[in-house]
C-alpha positions as CSV (number, residue, x, y, z in Angstrom):
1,X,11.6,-25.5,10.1
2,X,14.9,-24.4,8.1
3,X,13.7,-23.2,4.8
4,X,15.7,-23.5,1.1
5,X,15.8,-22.0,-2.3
6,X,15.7,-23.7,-5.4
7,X,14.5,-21.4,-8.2
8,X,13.8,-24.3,-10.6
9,X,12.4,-27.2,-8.2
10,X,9.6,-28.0,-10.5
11,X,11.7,-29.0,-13.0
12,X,14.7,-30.3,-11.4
13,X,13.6,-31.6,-7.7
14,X,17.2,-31.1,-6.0
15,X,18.9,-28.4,-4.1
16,X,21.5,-25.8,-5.7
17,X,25.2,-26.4,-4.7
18,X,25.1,-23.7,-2.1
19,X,21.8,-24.8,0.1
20,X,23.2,-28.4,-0.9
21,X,26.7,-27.9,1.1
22,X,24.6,-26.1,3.5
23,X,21.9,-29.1,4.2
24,X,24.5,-31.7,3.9
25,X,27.5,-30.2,5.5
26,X,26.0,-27.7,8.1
27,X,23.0,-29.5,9.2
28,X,24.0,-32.6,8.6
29,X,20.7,-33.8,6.9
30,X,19.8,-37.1,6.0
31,X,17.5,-39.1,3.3
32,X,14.3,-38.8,4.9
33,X,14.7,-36.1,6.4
34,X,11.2,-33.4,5.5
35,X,12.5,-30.0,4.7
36,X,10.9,-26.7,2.6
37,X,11.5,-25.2,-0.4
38,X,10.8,-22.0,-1.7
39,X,11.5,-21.6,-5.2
40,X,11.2,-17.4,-4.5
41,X,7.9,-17.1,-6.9
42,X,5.1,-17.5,-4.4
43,X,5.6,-21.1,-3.6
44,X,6.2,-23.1,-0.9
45,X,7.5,-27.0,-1.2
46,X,7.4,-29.8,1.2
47,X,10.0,-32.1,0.5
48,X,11.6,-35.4,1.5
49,X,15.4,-35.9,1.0
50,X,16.3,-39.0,-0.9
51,X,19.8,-38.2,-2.0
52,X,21.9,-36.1,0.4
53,X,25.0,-34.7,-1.3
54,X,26.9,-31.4,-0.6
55,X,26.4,-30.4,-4.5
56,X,23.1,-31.8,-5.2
57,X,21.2,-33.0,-2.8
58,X,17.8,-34.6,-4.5
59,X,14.5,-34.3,-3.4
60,X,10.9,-35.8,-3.3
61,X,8.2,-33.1,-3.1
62,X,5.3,-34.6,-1.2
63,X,3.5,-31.3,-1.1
64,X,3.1,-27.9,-3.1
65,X,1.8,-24.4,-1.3
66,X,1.0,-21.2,-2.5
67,X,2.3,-18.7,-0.5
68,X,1.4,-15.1,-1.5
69,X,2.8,-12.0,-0.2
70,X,1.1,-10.3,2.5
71,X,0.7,-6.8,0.8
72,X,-1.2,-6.3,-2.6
73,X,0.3,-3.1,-4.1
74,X,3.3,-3.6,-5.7
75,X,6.3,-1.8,-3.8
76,X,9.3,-0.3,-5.8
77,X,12.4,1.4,-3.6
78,X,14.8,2.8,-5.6
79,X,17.9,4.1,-3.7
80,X,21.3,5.5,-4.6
81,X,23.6,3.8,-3.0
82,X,26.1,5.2,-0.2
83,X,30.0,5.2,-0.5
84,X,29.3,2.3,2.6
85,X,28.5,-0.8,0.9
86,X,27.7,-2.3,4.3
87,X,24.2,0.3,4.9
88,X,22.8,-0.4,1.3
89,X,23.6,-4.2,2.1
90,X,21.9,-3.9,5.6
91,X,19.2,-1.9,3.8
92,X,18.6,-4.5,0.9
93,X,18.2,-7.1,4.0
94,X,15.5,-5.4,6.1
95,X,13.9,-4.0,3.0
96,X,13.1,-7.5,2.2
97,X,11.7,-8.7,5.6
98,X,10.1,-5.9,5.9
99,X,8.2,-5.8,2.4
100,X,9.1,-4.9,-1.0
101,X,8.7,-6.4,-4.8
102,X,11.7,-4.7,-6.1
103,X,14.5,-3.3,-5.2
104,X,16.5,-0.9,-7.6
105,X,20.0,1.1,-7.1
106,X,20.3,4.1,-9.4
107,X,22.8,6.3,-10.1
108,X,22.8,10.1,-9.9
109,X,24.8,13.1,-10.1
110,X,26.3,13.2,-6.4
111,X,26.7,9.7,-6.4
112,X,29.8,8.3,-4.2
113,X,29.6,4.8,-5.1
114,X,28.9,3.6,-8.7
115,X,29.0,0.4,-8.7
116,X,27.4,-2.4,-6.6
117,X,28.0,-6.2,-6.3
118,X,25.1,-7.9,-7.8
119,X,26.0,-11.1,-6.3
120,X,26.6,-10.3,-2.9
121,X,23.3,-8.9,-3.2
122,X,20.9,-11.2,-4.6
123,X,22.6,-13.5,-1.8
124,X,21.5,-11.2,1.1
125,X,18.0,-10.9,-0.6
126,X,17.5,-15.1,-0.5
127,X,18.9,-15.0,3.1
128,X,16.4,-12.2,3.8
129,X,13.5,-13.9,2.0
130,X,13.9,-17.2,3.8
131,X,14.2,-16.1,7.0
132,X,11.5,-13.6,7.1
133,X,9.3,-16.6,6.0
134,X,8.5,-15.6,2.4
135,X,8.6,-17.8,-0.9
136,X,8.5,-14.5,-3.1
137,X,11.9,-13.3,-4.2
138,X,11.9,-9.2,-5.0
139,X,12.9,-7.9,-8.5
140,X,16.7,-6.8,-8.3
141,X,18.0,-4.6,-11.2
142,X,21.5,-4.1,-12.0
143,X,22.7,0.3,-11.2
144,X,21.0,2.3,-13.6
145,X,20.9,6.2,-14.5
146,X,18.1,7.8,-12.6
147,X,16.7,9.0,-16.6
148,X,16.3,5.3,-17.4
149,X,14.7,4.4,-14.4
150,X,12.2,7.4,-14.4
151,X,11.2,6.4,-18.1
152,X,10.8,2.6,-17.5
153,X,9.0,3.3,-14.0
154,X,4.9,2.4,-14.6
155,X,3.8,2.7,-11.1
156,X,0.6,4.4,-10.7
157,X,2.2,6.8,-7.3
158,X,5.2,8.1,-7.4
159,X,7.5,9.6,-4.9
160,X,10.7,10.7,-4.2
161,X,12.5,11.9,-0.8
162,X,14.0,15.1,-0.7
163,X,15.6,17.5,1.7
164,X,15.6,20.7,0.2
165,X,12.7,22.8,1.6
166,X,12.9,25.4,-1.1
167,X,11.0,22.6,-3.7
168,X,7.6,22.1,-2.3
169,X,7.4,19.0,-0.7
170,X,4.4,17.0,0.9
171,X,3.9,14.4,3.7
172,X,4.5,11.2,2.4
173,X,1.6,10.0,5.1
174,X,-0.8,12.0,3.8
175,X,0.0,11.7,0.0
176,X,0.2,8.0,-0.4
177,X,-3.2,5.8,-0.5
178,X,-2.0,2.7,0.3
179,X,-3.7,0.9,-2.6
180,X,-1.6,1.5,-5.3
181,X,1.2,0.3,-6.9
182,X,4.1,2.9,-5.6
183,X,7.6,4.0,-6.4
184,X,9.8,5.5,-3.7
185,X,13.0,6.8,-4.7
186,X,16.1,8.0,-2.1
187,X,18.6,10.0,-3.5
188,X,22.6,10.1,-2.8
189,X,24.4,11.4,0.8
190,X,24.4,14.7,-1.5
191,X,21.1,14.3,-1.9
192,X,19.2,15.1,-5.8
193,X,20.7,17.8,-8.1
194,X,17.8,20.8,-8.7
195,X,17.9,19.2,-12.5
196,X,17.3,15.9,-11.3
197,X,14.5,16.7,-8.9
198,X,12.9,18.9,-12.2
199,X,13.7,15.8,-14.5
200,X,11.3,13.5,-11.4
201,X,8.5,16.1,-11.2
202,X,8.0,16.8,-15.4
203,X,7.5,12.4,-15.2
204,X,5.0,12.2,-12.4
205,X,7.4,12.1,-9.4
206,X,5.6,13.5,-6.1
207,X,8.5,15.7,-3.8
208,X,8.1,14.1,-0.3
209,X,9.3,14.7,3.3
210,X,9.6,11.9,5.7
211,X,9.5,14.2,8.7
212,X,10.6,17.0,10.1
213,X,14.4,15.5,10.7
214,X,16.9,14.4,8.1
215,X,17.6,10.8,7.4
216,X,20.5,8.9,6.5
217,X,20.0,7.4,3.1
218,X,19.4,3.9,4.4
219,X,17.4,4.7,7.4
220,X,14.8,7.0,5.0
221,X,14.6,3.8,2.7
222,X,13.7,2.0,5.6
223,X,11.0,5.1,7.1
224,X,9.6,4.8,3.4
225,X,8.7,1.3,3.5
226,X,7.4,1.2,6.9
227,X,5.3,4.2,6.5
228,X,3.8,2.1,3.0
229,X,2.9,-1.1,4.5
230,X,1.1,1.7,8.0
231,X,-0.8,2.9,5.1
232,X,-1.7,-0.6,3.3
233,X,-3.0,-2.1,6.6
234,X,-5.1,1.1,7.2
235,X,-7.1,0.2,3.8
């Protein structure tokens, strides 16, 4: 079944203008007609249309699910984005059906690209969140300074990609336990300044390799995630 968003539901039992057009105008829904709703905080609704209309389309919910997410450490990916909006956006998308609670772009010295759509964005996460089957919408944070982000970041592991051999790096595999809460950050096509790599390691960061080739930004976002939820279904 075709699945919507509505963030407030509870309160107000009627579909957003957008999944309204959608409902009404694509799929040509009618009253009666059962749909779901997720309202992208865990839960799932059963619903009955009673008022189809392409801005507002009301609802009955006849039944309320809880629908938690499938891993239990919370996930943070942090990634500078590329000068090619398109591979963060492609990124943001799988990073989502994939698995992750938050989702962060921050901004660093060799960074191309410094500034990022928020819109367009949160769009491609709801897309991703419905149709990878989840009610649980991740955390999206506006660009901010790698500093700020490294301050405000409580996670109990910490990591952070990097390509230059001559810091000491470890196997993300083999460092990561798969039971707690973990930050993975991926730096810029330039990759980290020396500074900013000193700055991560003096608050907690762990230098880590994802193998023994080198990644694009987007596809070592994507290694990093997959690699976390190997190790969460190994505990």
């Amino acid at each position: 079944m075709i699945r919507f968003y509505s963030p407030q539901i509870e309160s107000l039992a009627e579909l957003p203008e957008q999944e309204s057009t959608h409902c009404c105008r694509v799929l040509r829904m009618k009253a009666g007609d059962v749909i779901n709703v997720v309202d992208g905080k865990g839960h799932e609704f059963v619903c009955e249309i009673s008022d189809p209309h392409p801005r507002h389309t009301s609802l009955n919910i006849i039944e309320v699910h809880d629908e938690p997410l499938h891993w239990n450490p919370y996930i943070t990916l942090a990634v500078a984005p590329t000068k090619n909006i398109d591979r963060m956006e492609w990124l943001a998308e799988k990073a989502v059906e994939i698995g992750v609670n938050r989702l962060v772009f921050v901004e660093c010295e060799h960074n191309v690209r410094r500034v990022v759509k928020r819109e367009r964005i949160e769009k491609i996460l709801i897309s991703a969140m419905k149709q990878s089957l989840k009610s649980t919408l991740p955390l999206f944070d506006e660009m901010m300074p790698l500093e700020t982000f490294l301050k405000e970041d409580k996670s109990a592991m910490k990591f952070m990609g990097y390509c230059n051999s001559e810091i000491e790096r470890r196997d993300f595999a083999n460092v990561y336990d798969g039971v707690s809460d973990v930050s993975i950050l991926i730096g810029p096509e330039g990759d980290f300044s020396t500074s900013e790599v000193e700055l991560a390691i003096k608050s907690g960061v762990c230098p880590v390799t994802f193998g023994n080739t080198r990644l694009r930004t987007e596809t070592a976002g994507l290694y990093a995630l997959c690699a976390t939820h190997t190790l969460i279904s190994m505990k």
